[in-house]
PDB file with one MODEL, atoms N, CA, C and O in Angstrom:
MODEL        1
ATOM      1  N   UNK A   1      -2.158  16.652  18.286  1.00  0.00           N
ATOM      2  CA  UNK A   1      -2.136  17.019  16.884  1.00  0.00           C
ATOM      3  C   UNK A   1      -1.528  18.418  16.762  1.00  0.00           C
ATOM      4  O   UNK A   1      -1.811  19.285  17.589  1.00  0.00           O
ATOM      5  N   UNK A   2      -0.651  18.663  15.683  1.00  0.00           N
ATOM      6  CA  UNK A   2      -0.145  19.663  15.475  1.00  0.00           C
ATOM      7  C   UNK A   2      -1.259  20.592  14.678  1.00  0.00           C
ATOM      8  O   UNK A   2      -2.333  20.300  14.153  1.00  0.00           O
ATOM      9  N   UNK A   3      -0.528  21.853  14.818  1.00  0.00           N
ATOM     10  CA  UNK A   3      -1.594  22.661  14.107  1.00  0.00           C
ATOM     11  C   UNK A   3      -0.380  23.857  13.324  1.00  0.00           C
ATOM     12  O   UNK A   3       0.668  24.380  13.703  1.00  0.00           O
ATOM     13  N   UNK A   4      -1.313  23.911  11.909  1.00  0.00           N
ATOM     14  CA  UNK A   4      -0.437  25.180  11.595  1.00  0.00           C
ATOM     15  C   UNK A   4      -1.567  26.246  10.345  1.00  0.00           C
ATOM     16  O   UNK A   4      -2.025  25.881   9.263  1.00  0.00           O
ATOM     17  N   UNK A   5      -1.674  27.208  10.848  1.00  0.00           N
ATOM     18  CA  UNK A   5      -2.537  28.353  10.206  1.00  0.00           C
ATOM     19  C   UNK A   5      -1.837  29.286   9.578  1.00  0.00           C
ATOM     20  O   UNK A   5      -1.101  30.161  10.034  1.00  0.00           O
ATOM     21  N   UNK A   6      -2.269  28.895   7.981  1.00  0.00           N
ATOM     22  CA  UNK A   6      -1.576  29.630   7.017  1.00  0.00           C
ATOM     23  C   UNK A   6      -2.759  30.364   6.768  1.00  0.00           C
ATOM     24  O   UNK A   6      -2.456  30.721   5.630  1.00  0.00           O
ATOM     25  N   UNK A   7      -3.889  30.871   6.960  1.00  0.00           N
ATOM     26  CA  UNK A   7      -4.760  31.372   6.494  1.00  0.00           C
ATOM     27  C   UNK A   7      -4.098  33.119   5.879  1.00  0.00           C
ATOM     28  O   UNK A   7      -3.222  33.763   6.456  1.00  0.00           O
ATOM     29  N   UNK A   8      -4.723  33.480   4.785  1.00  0.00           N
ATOM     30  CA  UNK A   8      -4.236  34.633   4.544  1.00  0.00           C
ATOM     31  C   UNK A   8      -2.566  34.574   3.981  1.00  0.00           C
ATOM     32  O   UNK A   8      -1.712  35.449   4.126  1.00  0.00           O
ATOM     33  N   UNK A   9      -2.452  33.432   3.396  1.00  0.00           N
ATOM     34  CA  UNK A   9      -1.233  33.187   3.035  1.00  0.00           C
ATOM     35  C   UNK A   9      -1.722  32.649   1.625  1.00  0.00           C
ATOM     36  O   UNK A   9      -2.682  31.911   1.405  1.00  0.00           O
ATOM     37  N   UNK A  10      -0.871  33.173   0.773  1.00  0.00           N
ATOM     38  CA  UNK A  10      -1.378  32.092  -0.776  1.00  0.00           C
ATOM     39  C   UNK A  10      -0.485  31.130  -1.344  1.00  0.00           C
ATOM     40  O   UNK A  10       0.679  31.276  -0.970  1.00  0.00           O
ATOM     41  N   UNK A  11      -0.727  30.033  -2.270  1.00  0.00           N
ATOM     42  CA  UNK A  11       0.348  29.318  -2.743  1.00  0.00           C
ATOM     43  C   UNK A  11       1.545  29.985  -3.428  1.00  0.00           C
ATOM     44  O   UNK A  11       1.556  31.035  -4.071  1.00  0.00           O
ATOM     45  N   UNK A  12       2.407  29.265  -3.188  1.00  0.00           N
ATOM     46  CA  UNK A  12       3.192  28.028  -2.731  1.00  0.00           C
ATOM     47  C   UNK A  12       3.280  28.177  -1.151  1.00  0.00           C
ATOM     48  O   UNK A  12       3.779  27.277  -0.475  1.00  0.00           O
ATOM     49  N   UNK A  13       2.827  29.232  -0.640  1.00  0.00           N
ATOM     50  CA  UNK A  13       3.329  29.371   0.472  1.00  0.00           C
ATOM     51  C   UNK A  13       2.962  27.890   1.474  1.00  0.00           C
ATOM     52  O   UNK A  13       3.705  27.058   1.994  1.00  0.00           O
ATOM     53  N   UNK A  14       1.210  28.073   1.432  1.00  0.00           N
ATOM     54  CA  UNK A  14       0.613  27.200   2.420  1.00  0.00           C
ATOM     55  C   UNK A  14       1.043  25.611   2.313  1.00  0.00           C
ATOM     56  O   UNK A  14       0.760  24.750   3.147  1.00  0.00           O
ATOM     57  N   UNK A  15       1.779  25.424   1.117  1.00  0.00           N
ATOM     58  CA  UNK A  15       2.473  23.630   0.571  1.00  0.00           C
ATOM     59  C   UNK A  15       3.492  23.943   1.212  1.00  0.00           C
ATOM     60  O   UNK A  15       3.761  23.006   1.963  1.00  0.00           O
ATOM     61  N   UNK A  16       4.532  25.138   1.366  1.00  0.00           N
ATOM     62  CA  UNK A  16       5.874  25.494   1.700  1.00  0.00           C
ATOM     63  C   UNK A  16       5.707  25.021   3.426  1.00  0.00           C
ATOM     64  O   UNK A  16       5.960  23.857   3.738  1.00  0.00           O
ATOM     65  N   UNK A  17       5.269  26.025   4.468  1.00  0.00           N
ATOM     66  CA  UNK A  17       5.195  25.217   5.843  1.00  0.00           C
ATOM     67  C   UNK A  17       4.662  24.230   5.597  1.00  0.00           C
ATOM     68  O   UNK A  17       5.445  23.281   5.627  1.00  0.00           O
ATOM     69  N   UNK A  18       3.539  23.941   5.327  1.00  0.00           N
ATOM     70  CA  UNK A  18       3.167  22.031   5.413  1.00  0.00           C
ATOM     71  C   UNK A  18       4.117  21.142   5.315  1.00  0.00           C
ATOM     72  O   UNK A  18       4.235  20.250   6.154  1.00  0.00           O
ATOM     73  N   UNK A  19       5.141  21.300   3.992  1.00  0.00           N
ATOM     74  CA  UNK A  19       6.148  20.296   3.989  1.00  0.00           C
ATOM     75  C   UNK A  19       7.062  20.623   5.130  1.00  0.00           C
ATOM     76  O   UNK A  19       7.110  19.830   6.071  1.00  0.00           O
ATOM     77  N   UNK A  20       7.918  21.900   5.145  1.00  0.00           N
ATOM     78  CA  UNK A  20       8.561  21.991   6.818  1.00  0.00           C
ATOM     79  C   UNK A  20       8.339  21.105   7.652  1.00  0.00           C
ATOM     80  O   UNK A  20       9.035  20.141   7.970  1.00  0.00           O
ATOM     81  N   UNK A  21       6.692  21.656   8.257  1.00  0.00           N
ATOM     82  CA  UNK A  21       5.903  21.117   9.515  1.00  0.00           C
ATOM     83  C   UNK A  21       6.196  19.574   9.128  1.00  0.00           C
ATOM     84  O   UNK A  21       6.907  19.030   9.973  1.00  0.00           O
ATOM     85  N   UNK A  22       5.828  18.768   8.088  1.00  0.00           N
ATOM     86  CA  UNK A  22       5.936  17.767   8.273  1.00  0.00           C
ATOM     87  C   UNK A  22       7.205  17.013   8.528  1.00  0.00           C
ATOM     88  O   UNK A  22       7.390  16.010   9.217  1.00  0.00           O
ATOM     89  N   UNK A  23       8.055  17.746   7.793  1.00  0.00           N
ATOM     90  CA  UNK A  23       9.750  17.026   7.800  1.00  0.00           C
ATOM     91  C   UNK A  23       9.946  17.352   9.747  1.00  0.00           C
ATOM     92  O   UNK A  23      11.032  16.980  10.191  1.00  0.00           O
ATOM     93  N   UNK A  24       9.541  17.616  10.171  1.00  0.00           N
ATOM     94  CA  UNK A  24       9.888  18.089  11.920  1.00  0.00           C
ATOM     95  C   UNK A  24       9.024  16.706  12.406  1.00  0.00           C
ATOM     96  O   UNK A  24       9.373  16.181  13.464  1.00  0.00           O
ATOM     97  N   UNK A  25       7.813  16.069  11.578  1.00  0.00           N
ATOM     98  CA  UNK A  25       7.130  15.496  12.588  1.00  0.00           C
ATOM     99  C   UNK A  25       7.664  13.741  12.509  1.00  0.00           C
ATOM    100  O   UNK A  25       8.438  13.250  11.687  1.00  0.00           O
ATOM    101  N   UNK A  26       7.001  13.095  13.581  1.00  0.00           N
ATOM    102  CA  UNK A  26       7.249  11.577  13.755  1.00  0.00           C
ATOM    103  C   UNK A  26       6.299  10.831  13.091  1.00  0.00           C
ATOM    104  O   UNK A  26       5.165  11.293  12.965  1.00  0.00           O
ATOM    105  N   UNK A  27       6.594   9.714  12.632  1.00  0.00           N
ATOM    106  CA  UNK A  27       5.518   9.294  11.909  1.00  0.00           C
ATOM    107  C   UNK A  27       4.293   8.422  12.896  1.00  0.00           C
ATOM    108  O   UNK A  27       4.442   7.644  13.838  1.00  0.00           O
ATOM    109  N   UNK A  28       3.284   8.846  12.339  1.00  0.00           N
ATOM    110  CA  UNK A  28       1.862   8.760  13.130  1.00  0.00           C
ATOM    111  C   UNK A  28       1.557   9.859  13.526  1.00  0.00           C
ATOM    112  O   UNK A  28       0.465   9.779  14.089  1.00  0.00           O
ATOM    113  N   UNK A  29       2.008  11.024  13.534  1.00  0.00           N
ATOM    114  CA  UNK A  29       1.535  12.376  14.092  1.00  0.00           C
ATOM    115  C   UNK A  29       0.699  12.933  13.248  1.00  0.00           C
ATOM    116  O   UNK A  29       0.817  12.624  12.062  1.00  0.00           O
ATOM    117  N   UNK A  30      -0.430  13.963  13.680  1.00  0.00           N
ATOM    118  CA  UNK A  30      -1.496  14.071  12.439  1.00  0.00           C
ATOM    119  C   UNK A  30      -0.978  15.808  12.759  1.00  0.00           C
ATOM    120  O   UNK A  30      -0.816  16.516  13.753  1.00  0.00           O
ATOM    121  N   UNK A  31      -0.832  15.970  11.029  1.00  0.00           N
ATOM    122  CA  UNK A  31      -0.942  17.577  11.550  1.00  0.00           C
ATOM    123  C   UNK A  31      -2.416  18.257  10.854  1.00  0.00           C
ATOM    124  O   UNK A  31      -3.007  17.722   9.916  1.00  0.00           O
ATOM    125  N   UNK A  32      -2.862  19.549  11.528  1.00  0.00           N
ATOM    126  CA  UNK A  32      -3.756  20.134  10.833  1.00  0.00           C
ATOM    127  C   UNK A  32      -3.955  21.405   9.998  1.00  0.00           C
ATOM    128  O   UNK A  32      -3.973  22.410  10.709  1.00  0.00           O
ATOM    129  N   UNK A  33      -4.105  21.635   8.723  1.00  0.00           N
ATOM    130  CA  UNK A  33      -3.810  22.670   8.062  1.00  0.00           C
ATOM    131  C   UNK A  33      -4.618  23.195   8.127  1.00  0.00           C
ATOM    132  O   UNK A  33      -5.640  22.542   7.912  1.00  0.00           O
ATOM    133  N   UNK A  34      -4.837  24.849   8.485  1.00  0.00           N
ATOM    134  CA  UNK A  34      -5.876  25.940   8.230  1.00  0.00           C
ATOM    135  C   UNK A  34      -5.567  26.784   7.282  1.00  0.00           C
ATOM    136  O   UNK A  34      -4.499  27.379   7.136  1.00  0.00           O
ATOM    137  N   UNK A  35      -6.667  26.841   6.533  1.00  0.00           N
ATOM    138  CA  UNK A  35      -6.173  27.481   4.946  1.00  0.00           C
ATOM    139  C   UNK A  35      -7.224  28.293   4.759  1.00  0.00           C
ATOM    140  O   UNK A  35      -8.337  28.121   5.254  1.00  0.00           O
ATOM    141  N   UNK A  36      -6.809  29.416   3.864  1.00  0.00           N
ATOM    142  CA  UNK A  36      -8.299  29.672   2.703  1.00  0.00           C
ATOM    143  C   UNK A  36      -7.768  29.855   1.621  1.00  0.00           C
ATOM    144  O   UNK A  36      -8.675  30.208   0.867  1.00  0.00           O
ATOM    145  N   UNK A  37      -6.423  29.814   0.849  1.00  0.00           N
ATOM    146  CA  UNK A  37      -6.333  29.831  -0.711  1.00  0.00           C
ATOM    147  C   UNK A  37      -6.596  28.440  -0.927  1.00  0.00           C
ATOM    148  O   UNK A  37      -6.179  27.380  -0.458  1.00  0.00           O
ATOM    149  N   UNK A  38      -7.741  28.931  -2.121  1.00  0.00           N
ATOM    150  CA  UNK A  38      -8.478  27.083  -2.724  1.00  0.00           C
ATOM    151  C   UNK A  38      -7.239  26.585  -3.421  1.00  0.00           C
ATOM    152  O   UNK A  38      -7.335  25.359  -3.479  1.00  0.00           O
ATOM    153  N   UNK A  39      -6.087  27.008  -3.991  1.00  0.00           N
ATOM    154  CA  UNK A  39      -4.801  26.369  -4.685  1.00  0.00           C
ATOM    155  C   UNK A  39      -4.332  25.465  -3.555  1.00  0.00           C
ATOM    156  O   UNK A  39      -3.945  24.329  -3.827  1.00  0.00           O
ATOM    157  N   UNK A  40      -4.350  26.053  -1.892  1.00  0.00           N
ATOM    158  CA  UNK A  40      -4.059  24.644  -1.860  1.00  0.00           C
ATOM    159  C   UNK A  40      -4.854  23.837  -1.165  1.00  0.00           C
ATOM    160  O   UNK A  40      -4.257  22.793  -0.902  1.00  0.00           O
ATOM    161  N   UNK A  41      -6.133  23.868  -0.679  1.00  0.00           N
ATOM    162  CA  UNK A  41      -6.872  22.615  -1.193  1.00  0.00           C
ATOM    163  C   UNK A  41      -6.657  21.805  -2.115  1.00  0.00           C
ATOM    164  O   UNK A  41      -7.368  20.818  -1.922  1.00  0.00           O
ATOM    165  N   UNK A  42      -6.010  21.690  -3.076  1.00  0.00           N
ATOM    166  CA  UNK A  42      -5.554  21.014  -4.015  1.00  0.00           C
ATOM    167  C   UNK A  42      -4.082  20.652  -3.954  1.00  0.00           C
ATOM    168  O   UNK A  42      -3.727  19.497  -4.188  1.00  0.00           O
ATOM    169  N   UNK A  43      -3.103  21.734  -3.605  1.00  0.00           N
ATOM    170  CA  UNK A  43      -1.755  21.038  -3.635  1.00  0.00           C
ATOM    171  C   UNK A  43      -1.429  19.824  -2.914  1.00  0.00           C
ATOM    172  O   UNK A  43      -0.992  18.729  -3.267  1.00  0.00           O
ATOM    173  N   UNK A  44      -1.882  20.504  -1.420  1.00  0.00           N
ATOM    174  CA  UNK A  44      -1.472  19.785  -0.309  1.00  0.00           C
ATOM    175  C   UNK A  44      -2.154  18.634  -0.267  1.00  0.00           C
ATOM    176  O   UNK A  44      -2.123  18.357   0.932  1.00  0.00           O
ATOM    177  N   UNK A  45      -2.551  18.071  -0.630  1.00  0.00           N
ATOM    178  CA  UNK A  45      -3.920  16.508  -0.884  1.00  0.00           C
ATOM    179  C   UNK A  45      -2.523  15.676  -1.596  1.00  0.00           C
ATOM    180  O   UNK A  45      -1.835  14.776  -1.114  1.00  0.00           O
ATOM    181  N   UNK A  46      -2.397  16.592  -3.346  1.00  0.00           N
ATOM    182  CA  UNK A  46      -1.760  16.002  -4.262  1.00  0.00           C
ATOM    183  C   UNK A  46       0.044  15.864  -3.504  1.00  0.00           C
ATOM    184  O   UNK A  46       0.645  14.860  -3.886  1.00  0.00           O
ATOM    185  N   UNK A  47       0.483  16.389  -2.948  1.00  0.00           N
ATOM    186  CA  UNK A  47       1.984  16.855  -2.014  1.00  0.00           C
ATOM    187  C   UNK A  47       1.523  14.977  -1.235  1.00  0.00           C
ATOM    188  O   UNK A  47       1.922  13.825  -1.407  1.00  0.00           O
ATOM    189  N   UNK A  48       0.867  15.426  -0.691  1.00  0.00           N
ATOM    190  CA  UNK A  48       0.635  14.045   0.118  1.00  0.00           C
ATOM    191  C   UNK A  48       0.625  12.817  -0.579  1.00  0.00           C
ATOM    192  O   UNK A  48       1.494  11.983  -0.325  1.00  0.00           O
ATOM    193  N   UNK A  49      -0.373  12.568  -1.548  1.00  0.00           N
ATOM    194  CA  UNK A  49      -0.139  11.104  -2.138  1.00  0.00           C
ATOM    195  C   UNK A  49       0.755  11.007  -3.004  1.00  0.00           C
ATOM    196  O   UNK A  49       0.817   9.860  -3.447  1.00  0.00           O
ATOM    197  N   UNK A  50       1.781  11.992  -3.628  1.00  0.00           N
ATOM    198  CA  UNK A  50       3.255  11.436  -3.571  1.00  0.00           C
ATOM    199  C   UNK A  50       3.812  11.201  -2.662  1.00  0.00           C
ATOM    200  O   UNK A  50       4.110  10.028  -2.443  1.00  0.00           O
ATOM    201  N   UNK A  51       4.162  12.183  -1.800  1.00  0.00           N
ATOM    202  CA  UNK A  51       4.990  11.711  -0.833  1.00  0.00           C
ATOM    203  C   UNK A  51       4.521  10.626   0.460  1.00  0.00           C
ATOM    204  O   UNK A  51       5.154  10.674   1.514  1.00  0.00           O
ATOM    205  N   UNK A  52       3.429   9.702   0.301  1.00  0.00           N
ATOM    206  CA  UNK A  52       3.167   8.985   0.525  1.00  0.00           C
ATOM    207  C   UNK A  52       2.374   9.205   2.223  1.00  0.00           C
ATOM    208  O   UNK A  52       2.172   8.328   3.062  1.00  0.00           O
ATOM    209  N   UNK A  53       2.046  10.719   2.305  1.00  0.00           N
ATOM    210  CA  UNK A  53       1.370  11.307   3.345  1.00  0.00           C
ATOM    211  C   UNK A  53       0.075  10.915   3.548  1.00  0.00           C
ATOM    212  O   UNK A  53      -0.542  10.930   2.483  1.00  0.00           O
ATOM    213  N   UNK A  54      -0.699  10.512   4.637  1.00  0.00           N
ATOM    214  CA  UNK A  54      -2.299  10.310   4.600  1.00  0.00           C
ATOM    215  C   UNK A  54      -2.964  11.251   4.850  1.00  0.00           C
ATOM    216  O   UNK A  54      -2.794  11.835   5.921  1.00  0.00           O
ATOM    217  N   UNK A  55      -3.946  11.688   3.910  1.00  0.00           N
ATOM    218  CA  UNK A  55      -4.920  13.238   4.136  1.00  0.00           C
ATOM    219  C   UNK A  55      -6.172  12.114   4.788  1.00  0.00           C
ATOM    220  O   UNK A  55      -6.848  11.223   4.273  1.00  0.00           O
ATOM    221  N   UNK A  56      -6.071  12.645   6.078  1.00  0.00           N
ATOM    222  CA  UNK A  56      -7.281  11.917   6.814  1.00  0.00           C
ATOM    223  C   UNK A  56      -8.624  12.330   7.047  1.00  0.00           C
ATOM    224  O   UNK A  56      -9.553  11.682   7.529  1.00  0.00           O
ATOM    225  N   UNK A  57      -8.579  13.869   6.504  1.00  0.00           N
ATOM    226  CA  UNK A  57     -10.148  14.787   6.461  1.00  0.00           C
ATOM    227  C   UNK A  57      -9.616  16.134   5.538  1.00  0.00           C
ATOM    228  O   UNK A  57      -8.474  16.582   5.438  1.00  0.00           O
ATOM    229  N   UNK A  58     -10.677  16.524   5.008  1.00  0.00           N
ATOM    230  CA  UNK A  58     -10.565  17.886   4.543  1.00  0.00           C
ATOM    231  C   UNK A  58     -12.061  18.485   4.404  1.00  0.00           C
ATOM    232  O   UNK A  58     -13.022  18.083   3.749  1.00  0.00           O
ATOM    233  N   UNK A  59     -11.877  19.754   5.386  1.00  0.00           N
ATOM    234  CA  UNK A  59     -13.084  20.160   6.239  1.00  0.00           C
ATOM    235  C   UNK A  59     -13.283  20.854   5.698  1.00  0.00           C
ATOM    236  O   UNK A  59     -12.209  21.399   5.439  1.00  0.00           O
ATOM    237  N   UNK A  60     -14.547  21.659   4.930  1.00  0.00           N
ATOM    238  CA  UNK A  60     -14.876  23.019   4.652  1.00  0.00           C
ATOM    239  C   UNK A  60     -15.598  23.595   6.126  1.00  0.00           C
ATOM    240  O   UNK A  60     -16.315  22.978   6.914  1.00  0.00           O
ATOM    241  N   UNK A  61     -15.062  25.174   6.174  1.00  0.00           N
ATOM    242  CA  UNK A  61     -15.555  25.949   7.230  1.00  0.00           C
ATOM    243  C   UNK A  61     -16.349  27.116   6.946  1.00  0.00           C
ATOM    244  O   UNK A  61     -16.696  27.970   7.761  1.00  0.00           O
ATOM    245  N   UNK A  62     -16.610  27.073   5.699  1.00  0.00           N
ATOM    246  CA  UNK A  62     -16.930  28.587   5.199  1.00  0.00           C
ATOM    247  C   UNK A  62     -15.972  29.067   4.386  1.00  0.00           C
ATOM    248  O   UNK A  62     -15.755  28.830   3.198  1.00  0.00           O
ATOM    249  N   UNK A  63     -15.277  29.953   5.359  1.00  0.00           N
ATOM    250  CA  UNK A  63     -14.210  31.022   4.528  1.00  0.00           C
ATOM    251  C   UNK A  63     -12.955  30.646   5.015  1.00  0.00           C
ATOM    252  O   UNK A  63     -11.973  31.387   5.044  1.00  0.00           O
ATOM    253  N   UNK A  64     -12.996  29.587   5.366  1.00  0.00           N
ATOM    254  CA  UNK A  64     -11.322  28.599   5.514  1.00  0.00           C
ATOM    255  C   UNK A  64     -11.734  27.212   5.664  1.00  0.00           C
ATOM    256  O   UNK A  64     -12.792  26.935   6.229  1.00  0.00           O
ATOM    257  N   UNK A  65     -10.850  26.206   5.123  1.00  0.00           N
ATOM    258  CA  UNK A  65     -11.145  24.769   5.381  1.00  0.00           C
ATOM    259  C   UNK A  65      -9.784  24.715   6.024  1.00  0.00           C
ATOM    260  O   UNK A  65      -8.931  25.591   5.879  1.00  0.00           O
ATOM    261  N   UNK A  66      -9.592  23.238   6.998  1.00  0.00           N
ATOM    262  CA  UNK A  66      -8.878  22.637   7.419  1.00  0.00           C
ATOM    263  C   UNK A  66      -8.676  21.111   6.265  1.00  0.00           C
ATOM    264  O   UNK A  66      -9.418  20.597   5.428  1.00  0.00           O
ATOM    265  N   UNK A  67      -7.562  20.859   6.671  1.00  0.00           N
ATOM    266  CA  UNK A  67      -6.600  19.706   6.008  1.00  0.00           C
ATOM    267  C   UNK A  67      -5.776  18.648   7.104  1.00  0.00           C
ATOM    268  O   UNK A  67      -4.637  18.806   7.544  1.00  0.00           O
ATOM    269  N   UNK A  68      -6.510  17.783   7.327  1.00  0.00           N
ATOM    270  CA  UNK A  68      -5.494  16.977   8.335  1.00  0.00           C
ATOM    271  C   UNK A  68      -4.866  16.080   7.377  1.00  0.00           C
ATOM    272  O   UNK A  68      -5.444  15.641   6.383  1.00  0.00           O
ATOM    273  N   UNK A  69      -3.383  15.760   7.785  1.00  0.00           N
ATOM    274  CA  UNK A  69      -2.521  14.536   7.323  1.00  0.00           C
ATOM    275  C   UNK A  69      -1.675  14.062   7.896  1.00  0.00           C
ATOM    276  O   UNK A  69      -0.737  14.763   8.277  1.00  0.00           O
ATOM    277  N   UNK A  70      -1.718  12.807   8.133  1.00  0.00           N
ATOM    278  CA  UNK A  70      -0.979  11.690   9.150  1.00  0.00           C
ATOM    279  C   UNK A  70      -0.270  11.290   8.392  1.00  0.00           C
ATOM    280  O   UNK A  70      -0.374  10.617   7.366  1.00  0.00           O
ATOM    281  N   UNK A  71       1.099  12.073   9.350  1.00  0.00           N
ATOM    282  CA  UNK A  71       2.235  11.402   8.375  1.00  0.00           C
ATOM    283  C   UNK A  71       2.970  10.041   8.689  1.00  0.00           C
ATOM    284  O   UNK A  71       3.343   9.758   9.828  1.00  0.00           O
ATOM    285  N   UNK A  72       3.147   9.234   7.614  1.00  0.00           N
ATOM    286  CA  UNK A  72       3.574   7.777   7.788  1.00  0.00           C
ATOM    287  C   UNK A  72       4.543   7.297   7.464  1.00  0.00           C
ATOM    288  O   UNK A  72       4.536   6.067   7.517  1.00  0.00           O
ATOM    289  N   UNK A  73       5.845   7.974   6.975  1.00  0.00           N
ATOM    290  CA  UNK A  73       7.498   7.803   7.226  1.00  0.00           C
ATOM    291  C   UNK A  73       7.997   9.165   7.406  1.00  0.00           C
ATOM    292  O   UNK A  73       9.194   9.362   7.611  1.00  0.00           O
TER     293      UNK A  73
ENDMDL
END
């Protein structure tokens, strides 16, 4: 699983690598987002079920959650 830590980064940024990271990956690869702006807890979910991405968990940690999504084309 890939990993990418935007923590300390705010939107658009943390949607900005996610989509990158994902356009690099193969489909079935899960990547994992480390975040703490709550904007995108929300983008990156909504980024995904357009673009037809699977959000397979979204973890609260405290003072950062993680975001996994398995991408599927």
């Amino acid at each position: 699983m890939e990993e990418l830590d935007v923590r300390g980064k705010v939107c658009p940024l943390p949607l900005f690598y996610a989509k990158k990271k994902m356009s690099e990956m193969k489909p079935g690869e899960e990547l994992e987002i480390i975040a703490d702006d709550l904007t995108a807890k929300e983008t990156i979910p909504k980024w995904s079920h357009i673009h037809d991405q699977e959000v397979v968990k979204i973890q609260d940690e405290g003072a950062f959650f993680r975001i996994i999504v398995r991408k599927r084309k």
